[in-house]
KOLPAMAR-805936 format. One record per residue (C-alpha): residue number from 1; x, y, z. Coordinates in steps of 0.02 Angstrom, whole numbers, plus 32768, in hexadecimal, padded with zeros to 4 digits. Layout:
BEGIN
> num,x,y,z
> NUM,X,Y,Z
...
//
This chain:
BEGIN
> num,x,y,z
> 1,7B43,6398,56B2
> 2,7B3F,633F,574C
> 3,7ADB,639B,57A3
> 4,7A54,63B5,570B
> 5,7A6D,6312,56C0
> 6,7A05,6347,5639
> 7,7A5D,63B9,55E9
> 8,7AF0,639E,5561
> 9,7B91,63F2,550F
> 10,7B4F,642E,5468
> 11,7BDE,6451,53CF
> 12,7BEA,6509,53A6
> 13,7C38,657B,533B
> 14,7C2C,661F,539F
> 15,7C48,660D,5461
> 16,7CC1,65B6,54A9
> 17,7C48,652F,5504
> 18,7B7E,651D,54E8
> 19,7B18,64A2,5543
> 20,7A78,648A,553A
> 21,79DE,6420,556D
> 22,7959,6424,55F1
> 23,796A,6463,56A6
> 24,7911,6421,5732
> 25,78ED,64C7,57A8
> 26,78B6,6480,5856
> 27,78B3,64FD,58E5
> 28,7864,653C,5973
> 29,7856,660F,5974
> 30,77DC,668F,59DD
> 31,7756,664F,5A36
> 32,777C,6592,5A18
> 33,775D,65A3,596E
> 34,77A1,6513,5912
> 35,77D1,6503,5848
> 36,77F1,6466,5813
> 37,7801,6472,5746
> 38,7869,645E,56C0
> 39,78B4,64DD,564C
> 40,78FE,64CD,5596
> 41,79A2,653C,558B
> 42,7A31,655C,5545
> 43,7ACB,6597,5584
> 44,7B55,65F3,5519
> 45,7C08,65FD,5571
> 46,7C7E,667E,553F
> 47,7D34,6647,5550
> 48,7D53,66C8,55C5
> 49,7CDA,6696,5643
> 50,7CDA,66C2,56C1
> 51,7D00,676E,569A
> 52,7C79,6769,5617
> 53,7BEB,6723,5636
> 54,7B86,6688,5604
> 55,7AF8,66BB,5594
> 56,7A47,664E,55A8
> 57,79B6,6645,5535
> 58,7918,65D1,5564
> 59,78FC,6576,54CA
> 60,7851,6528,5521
> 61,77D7,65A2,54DF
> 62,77B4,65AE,55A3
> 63,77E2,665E,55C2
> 64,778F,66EF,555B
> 65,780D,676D,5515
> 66,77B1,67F4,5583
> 67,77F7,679D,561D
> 68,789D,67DF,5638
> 69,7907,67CB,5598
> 70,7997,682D,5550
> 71,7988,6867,54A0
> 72,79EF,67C9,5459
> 73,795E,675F,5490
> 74,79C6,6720,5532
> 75,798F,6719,55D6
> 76,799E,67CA,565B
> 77,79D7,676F,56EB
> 78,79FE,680A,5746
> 79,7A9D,6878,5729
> 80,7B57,683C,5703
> 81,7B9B,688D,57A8
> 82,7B22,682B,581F
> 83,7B24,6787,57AD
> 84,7BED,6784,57C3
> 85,7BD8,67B9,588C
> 86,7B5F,6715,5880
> 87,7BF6,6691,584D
> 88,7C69,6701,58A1
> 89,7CAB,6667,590C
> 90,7C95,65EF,588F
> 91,7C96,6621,57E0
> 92,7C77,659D,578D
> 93,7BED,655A,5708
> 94,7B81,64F9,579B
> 95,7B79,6590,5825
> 96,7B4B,65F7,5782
> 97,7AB9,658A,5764
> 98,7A83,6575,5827
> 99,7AA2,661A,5847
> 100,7A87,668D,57A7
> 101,7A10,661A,571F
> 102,7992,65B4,57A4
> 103,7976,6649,580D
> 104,792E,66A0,575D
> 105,78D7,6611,5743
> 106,788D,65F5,57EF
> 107,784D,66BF,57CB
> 108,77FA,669F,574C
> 109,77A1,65FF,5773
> 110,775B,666B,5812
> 111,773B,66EC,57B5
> 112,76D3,667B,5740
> 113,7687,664A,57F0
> 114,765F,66D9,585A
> 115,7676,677B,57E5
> 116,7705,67A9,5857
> 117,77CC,679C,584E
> 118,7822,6756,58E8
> 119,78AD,678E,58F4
> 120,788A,6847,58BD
> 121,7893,6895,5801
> 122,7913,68F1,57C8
> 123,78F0,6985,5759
> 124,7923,6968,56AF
> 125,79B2,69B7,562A
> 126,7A1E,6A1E,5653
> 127,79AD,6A64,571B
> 128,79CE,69A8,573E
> 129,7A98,69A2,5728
> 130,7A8E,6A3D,578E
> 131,7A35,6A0A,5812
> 132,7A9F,6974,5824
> 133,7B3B,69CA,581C
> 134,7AF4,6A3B,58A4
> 135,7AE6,69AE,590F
> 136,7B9E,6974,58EA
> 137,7BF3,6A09,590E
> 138,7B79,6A30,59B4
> 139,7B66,6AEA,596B
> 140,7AD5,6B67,594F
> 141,7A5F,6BA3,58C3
> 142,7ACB,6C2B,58A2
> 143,7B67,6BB5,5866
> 144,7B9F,6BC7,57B3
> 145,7B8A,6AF9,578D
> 146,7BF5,6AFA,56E6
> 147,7C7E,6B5D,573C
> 148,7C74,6ADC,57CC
> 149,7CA2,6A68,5751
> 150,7D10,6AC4,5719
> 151,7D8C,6AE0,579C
> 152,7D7C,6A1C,57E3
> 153,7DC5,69FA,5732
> 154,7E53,6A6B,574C
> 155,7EEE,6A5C,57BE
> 156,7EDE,6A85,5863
> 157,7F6B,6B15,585B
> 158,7F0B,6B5A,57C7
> 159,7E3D,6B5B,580F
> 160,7E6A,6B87,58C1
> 161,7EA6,6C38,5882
> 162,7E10,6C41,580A
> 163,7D5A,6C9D,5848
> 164,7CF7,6C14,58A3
> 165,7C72,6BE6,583B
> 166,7C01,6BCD,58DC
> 167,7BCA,6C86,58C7
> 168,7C3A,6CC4,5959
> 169,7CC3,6D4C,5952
> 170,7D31,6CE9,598D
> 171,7DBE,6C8A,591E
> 172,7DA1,6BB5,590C
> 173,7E40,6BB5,5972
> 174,7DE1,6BF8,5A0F
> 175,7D3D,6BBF,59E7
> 176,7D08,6B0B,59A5
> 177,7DB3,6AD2,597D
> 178,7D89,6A3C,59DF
> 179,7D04,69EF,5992
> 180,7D50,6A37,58F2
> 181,7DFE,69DA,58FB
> 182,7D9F,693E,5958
> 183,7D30,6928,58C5
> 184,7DBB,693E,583B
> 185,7E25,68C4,58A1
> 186,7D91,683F,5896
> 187,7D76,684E,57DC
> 188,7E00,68AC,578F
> 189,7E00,695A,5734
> 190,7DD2,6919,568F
> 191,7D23,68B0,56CD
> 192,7D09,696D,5715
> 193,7D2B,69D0,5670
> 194,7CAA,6951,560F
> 195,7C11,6967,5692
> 196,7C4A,6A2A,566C
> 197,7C34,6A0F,55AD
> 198,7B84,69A3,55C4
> 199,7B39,6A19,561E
> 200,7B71,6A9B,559B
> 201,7B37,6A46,550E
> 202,7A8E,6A11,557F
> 203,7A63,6AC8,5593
> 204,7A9A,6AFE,54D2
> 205,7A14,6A62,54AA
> 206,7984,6AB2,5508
> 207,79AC,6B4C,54D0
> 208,790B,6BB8,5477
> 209,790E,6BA7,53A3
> 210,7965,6C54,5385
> 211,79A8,6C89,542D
> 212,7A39,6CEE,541C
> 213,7A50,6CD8,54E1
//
């Protein structure tokens, strides 16, 4: 609130903080381009942030529902995995808005500008949270993502004797076990085993009307 002045607690029934009110998105990205504008948004705080998430829905009419939403409504500002890397060193509610909600907005204020992204686009659904995780673990197109998952949520003693998902022969043990047991030390096995069931339920959601697959 200090730092967006504008913005206020709002009383709520269903997460454990919401505030809301306009945000004043003043940056500098690619090629000097400069946004200076303000946003309408809302921000809904689950009690078990920051494990979970924020959720954010611009309530300015500003941003067209073809721009990068989720199917809630809320604002896709990028995957969980690299929005929690983001605020790794500071997770709190400010570096998640600095870092996570202003970026989004800056995007799609040059967007709005140029026709271009500047920081990249990610693909969306479930190629997206692949991608991403990809990137996390440092492995190939081969990898098995939801096993990935997987075995960060286990115990160590328990994945590094399991297949690694990377698409070696080789056990986890003697493979990626580092930036396996790394990652699950950062974020714990159960942030792991719910990035495992998102992207399952992602890829059951873009699944054809009457696949069997």
């Amino acid at each position: 609130l200090t730092d967006q002045p504008k913005l206020r607690v709002v009383p709520n029934a269903e997460a454990a903080l919401v505030v809301s009110g306009a945000v004043r998105c003043w940056l500098c990205g690619p090629q000097g381009v400069e946004i200076n504008e303000e946003f309408v948004v809302e921000l809904r705080v689950p009690s078990r942030f920051p494990a979970i998430l924020p959720a954010v829905f611009e309530q300015g009419g500003c941003i067209p529902p073809t721009f990068h939403h989720l199917d809630d409504g809320a604002l896709c500002l990028g995957s969980p995995m690299m929005q929690r890397v983001a605020i790794e060193d500071a997770p709190t509610l400010p570096a998640f808005m600095t870092r996570v909600v202003l970026p989004y907005l800056y995007g799609f204020a040059y967007h709005a500008r140029t026709g271009t992204m500047p920081f990249g686009e990610l693909a969306h659904g479930s190629a997206g949270l692949e991608e991403d995780a990809r990137r996390f673990f440092r492995v190939g197109e081969k990898a098995n993502v939801v096993r990935l998952l997987l075995r960060a949520g286990e115990r160590r003693r328990v994945a590094n004797k399991r297949a690694c998902p990377c698409g070696s022969p080789r056990r986890l043990g003697a493979c990626h076990h580092t930036v396996v047991n790394a990652a699950r030390a950062r974020f714990g096995r159960d942030w792991f085993r719910r990035q495992a069931e998102l992207l399952i339920r992602q890829r059951l959601l873009e699944r054809p009307a009457g696949s069997g697959q």
